[in-house]
N, C-alpha and C positions, 0 to 999 in steps of 0.2 A: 653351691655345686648343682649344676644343668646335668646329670648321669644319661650315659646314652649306650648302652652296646654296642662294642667298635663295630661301625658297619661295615669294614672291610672281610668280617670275617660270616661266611654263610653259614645259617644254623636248619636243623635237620634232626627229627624226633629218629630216637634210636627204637623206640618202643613206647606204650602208651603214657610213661612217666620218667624218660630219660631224655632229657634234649641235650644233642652232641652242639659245642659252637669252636668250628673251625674243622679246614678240611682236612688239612696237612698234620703233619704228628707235631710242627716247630711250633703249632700255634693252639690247635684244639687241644679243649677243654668239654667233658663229660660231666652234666649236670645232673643229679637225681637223687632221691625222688621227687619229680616234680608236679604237683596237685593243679586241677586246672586254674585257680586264683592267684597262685605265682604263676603260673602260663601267662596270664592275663597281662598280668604288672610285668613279664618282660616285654609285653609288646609297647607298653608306657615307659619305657626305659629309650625315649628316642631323643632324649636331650634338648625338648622343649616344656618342661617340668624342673622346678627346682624340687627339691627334698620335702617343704611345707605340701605343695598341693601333690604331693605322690604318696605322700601319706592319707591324706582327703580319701585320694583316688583307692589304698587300700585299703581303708577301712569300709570304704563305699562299697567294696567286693571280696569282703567279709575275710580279707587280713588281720590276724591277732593284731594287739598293738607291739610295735617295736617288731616285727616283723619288715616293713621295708627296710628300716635302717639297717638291719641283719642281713638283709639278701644284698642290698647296695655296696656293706662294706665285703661281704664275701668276694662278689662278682669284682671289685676293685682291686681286693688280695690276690685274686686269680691272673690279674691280668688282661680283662673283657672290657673297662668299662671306659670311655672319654668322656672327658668333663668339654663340653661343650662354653664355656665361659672362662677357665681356667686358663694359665698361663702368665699371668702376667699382664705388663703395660704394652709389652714389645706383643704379645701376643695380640692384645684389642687392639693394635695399633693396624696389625695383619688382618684381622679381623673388619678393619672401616674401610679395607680396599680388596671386594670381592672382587673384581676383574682379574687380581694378581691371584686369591685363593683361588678361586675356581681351576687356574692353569696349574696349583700348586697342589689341587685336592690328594692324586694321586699319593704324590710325594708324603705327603700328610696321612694317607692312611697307609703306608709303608711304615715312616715313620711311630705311628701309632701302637703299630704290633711289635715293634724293637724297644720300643720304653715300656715298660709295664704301668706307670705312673700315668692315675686319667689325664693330666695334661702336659704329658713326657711328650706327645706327638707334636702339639701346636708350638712345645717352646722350644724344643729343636730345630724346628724348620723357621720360627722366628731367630733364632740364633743364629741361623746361617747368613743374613741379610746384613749382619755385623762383622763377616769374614771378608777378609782380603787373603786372594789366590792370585800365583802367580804361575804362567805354562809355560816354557820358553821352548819355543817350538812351533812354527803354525801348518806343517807339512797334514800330509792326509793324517797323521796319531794327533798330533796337538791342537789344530785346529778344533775336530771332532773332542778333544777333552773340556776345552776352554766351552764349546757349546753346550755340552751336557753339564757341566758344573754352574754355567749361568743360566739355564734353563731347570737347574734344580733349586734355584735359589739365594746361591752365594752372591754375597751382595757387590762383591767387585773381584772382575778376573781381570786380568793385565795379562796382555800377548805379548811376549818379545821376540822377533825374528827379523832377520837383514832380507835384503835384494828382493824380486819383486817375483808375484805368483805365478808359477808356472802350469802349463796343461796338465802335469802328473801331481799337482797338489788339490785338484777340484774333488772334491768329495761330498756325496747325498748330507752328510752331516756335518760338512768344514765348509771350505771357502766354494762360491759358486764359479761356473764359468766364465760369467761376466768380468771376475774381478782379475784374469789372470792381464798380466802387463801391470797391476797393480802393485804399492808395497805391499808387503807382505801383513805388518805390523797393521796397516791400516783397514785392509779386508779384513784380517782377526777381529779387528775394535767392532768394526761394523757386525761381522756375525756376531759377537758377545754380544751387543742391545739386539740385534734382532730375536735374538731368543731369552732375552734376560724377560722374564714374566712382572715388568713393572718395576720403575726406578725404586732402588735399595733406598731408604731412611738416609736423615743427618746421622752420624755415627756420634755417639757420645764419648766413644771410647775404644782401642781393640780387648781383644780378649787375648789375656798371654796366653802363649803356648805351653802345652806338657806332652809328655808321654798320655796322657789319657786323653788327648783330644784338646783344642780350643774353645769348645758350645760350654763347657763346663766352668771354664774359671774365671774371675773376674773382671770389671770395664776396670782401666786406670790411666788413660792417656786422656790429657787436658783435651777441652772440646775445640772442632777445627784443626785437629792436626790427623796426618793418613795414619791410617791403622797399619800397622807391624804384619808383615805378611804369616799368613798361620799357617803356611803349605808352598812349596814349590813344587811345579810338576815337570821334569823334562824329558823333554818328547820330542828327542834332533830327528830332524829330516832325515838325518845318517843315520840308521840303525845302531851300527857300529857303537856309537857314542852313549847309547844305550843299554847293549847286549855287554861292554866292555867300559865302562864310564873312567875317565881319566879322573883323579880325584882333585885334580889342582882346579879345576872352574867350580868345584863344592866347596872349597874352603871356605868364604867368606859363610856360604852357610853352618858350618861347621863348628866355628867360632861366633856367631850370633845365635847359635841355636835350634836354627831354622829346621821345622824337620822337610824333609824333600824323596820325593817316588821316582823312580825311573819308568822308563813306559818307551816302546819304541820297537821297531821292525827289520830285523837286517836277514837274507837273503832264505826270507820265506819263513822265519822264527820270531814268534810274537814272545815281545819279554813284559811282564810287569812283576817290578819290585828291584830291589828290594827300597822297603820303607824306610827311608836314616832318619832315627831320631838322636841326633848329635848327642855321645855319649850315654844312649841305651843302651841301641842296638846297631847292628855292624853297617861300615858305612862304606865307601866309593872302595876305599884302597883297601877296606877288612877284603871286599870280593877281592881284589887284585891277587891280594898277600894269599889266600886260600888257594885261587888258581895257581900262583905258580907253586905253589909247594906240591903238589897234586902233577901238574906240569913243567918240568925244569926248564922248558922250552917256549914257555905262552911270554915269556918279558923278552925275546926276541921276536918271536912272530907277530907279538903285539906291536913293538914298535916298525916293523915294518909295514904291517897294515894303516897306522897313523902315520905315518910318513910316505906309503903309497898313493897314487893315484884313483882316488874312489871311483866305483863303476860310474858310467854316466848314467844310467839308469838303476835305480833302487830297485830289488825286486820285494814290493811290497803290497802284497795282494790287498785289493779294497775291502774284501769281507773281512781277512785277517784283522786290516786294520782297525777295520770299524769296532770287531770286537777286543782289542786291544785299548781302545779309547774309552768302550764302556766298561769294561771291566777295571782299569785306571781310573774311571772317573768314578765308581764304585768305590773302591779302594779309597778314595781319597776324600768323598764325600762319610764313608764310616768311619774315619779317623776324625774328621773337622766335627762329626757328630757327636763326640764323646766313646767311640769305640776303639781296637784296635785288630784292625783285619790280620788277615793271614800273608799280606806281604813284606811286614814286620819281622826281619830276620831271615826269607824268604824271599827268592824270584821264582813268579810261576812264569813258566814255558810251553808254548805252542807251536806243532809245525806243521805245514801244510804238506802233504793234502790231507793226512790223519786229524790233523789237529785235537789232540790229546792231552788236556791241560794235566802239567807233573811239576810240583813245586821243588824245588829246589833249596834246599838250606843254606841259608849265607849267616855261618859263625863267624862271633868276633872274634878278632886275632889280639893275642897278645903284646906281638911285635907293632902292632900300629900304635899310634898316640892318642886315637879317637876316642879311648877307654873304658870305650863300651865292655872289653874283654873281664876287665876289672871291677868293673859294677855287678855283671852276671857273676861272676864267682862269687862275688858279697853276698849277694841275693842268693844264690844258689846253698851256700854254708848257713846263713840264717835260716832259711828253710828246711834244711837238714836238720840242724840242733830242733829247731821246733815240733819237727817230728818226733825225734830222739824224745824230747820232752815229754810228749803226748804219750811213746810209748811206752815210756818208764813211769806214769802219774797211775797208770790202776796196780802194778804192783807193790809202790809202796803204798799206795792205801788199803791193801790189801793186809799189810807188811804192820799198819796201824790199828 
């Protein structure tokens, strides 16, 4: 182990024997008492020392013995420390092509502060190089998603979209000017390597999907064959198809597993979410089923909005959009990362000109088949008796 103080996080004496490290309350950590010979050994804590010569170094400046090994595992428990060598194969493997870390540093000390594990940072971000993304969508939301997802390091996004670029799809972060009269599909392709930080690895394997993320679970697909997609993101040029998703073009996700975000713009309201993880948590038609019961009136107005004539012009503001893309692509990169955001059961909403982000709860429904309703209540009565449990365990021992 190389130990190094995550250097993302900036440190600052609270007083003559207290060093604060971190700014924000999500990440600092309050150090003390601190004597100036551990002062010393954290500024040696920069990840170019393994353990043998950091001991050298503290007994050199008159450290008890077993004193580093005691601050190094503190600082680790806390949460502070990167193992600069750690990680893995896949990690050295990131590691022998600086060109692609350096674009990826960033990302890596984001990462670093969200794993508490010294080398949680480098094997997440090498995890992602092994995901397969799909965006089907290339308008100003999907374009801008498929960019910031290859540009953070997934190791292959696939665009899908018909007919060719138009003047209202050019976006600072999507397709450029140049490409409009182009297809669609094929500007997308192009932006995704333009910004992709360095060809992804041979894949040995994907990593199946779960509710907890794909970075977490195992390779098992024979070498040479495409990895199983860990995520779909759709992001229709139509708002509409977003704001109100028809659930019949997600089934085949539905029935494979697939978990898939909505993300998209209809007339002036930024939606991302909700998260479907096929039989978690609620899905295309759980929203439908919830609107109309809420609305006796939305399974008529709906269809005739899908059956109407869509405006010719989208009203989808470029700021709006752009922040809808990053925030989707947020979302989707903390799911592929082993986490599970907040648009998990949940569409959050933004309108212009306030733009007010207010999440919105999207319960499973009973009456769907997606069964997500039916796993939450399991989960929900297991959790219940477990308490029950807990609160009944001191009075019979009491009772003993």
């Amino acid at each position: 182990m190389h130990p190094r103080v995550k250097p993302a996080l900036r440190r600052g004496w609270r007083d003559l024997t207290t060093v604060q490290v971190g700014v924000t309350p999500a990440h600092a950590v309050v150090l003390g008492p601190v004597d100036p010979a551990t002062a010393s050994l954290l500024h040696l804590l920069d990840g170019t020392r393994g353990l043998p010569l950091l001991r050298e170094e503290g007994s050199r400046i008159g450290l008890p013995e077993g004193h580093v090994d005691k601050l190094v595992s503190y600082l680790a428990g806390a949460g502070l420390l990167d193992d600069t060598t750690g990680g893995g194969p896949s990690a050295d493997a990131l590691r022998k092509r600086p060109d692609t870390l350096d674009r990826l540093c960033p990302d890596l000390a984001s990462l670093s502060l969200v794993d508490r594990e010294p080398d949680g940072g480098i094997r997440r971000l090498a995890a992602r190089r092994d995901l397969r993304v799909q965006v089907r969508g290339a308008g100003r939301v999907g374009a801008s998603v498929a960019a910031v997802l290859a540009g953070a390091g997934v190791g292959q996004v696939d665009v899908l979209d018909g007919g060719c670029v138009r003047p209202e799809d050019v976006a600072p972060g999507g397709v450029r000017a140049e490409d409009i009269g182009e297809r669609r599909d094929m500007s997308a392709r192009r932006l995704v390597r333009r910004c992709a930080p360095g060809r992804a690895p041979r894949r040995a394997g994907p990593r199946r999907t779960s509710p907890r993320g794909p970075s977490a679970d195992r390779v098992v697909r024979a070498p040479g064959a495409e990895p199983p997609l860990s995520l779909v993101v759709l992001a229709p040029r139509d708002g509409l198809s977003a704001y109100a998703p028809d659930p019949c073009p997600a089934e085949p996700f539905m029935v494979s597993g697939t978990p898939h975000l909505y993300a998209g713009v209809v007339e002036g309201t930024g939606v991302v979410g909700p998260l479907v993880l096929p039989g978690v948590s609620a899905c295309a038609r759980c929203l439908d089923l919830g609107r109309s019961e809420r609305d006796p009136a939305w399974p008529r107005m709906l269809a005739q909005w899908r059956s109407g004539r869509a405006p010719a012009v989208q009203a989808c503001d470029l700021a709006l959009a752009t922040a809808v893309a990053g925030l989707a692509a947020a979302h989707a990169l903390a799911f592929m990362d082993g986490r599970l955001p907040a648009s998990a059961g949940a569409r959050w909403e933004a309108a212009v000109p306030g733009l007010g982000w207010r999440a919105e709860p999207v319960p499973p429904q009973w009456t769907c088949p997606c069964g997500a309703a039916e796993r939450s209540e399991r989960e929900h009565t297991i959790t219940e008796r477990e308490d029950t449990s807990m609160e009944r365990e001191p009075h019979e021992t009491m009772a003993r």
